[in-house]
N, C-alpha and C positions, 0 to 999 in steps of 0.2 A: 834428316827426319823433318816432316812438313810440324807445321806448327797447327796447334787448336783449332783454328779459325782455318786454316787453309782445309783442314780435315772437313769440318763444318762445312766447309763452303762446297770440297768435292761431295757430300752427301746432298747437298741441294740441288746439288747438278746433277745428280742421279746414280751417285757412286756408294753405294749400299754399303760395299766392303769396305771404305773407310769410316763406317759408323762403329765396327767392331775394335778400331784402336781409339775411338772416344770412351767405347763401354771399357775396354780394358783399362786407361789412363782412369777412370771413375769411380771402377765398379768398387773397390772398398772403401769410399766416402760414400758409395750411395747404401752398402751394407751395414756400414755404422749408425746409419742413419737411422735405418728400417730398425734392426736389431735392438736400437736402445727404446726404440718406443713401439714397438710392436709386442704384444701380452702374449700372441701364439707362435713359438719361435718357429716351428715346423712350415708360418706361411712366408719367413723369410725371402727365400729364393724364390717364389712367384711376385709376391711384391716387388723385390729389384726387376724381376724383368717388366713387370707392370711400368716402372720408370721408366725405363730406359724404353719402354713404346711409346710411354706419351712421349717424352724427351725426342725420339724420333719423328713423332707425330707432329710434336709443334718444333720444331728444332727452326723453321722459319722465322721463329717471335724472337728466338734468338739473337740478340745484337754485336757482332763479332767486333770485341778490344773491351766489351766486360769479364767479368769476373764467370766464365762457367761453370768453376765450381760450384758456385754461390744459387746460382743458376740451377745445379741440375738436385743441388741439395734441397732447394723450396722444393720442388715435386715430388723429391724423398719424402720432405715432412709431409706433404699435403696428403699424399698416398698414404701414411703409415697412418697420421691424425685418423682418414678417412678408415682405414680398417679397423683400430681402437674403436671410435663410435660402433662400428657393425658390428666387431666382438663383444662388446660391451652391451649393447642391445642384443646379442644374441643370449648373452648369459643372464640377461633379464627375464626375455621370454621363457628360457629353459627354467628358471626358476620357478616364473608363474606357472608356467603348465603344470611343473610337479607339485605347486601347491590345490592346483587345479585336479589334478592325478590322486591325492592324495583325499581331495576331499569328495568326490566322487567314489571312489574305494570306501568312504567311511560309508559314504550313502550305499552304496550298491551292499553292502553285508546287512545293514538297516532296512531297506526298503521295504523287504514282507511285512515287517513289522508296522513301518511308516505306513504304505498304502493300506492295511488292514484298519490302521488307525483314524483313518479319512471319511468322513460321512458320504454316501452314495452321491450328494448331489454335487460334489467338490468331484470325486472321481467321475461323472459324467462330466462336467464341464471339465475336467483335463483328456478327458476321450474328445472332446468336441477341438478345442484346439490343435491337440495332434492331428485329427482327422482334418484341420484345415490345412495343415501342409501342403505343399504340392512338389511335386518332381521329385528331382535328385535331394532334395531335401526330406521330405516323406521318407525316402529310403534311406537317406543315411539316420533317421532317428531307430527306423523300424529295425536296422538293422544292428544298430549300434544298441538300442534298450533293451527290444522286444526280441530280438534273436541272439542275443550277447554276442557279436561278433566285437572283435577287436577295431581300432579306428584303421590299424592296415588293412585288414580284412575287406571291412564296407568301404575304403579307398579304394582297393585293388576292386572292387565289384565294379564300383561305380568308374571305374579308371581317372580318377583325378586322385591328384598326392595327400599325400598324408596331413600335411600342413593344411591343406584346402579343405580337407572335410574336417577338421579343429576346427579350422574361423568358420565354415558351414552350420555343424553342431553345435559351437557356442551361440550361433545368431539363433540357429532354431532355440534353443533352450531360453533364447531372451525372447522370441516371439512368443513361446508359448507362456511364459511369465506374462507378457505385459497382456496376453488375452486373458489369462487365467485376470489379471486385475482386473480388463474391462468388466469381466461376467462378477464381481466381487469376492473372487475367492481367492484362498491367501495363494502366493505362487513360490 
């Protein structure tokens, strides 16, 4: 049986098939690795192979008579660290949205009430701001307030994701706030 390095070295020379007894000799120190710090276990098994691409990708940086292990385990952690943050900022966001979702909902059962509540000259200058929208913006408000379409809805119209008309209609909803201030009215 060739040893670690000779394996390594036939993969630099362009022998693919012996990267497959590095991954086997590996794969459950790079699974340990992933498993104990990764939050969503179901990404497990794309994560190791995320390793074992970089680990193939950079296998050149590799210095054959160190420790590989050692070696292909830092890319384990680096990978896993790096998907922690992403889940972790994912589960942020989901948060604020549905704080976001939530407080919108209160608003939307209020609103006749609210805007009935508004003196004439506060709902013209909020008609003047919305009318300065332009584009795809224009339309995801129009479509989103004024036709109650859902955000998939005026996504699928406008054919950009879901996600994109969010950060879209949050910016319009802060443009139309910081005009509604320029003209002095509350926003």
């Amino acid at each position: 049986m060739e040893s670690l390095d000779q394996q390594i070295q036939a993969c630099l020379e362009g022998d693919i098939d012996a990267f497959a007894a590095v991954v086997d000799a590996h794969e459950s120190d790079v699974r340990a690795v992933i498993a104990s710090m990764c939050p969503d276990t179901g990404l497990v098994p794309d994560l190791i192979q995320e390793v074992f691409l970089i680990a193939f990708r950079k296998l050149d940086s590799y210095r054959p008579g160190t420790n590989f292990r050692a070696w292909i385990k830092a890319i384990a952690r680096n990978v896993a660290q790096n998907e922690r943050r992403r889940w972790y900022r994912r589960q942020d966001m989901q948060l604020k949205y549905q704080a976001e979702a939530q407080a919108e909902h209160q608003v939307a059962e209020n609103i006749d009430q609210f805007v009935e509540s508004l003196p004439e000259e506060t709902l013209e200058s909020l008609r003047e701001c919305v009318g300065g929208l332009q584009g795809k913006t224009r339309a995801l408000v129009d479509g989103y307030y004024y036709e109650g379409c859902s955000i998939k809805q005026v996504a699928g119209i406008l054919q950009v994701s879901a996600s994109a008309a969010k950060v879209a209609l949050h910016r319009a909803r802060k443009a139309v706030g910081e005009c509604l201030q320029r003209k002095g009215r509350p926003s």
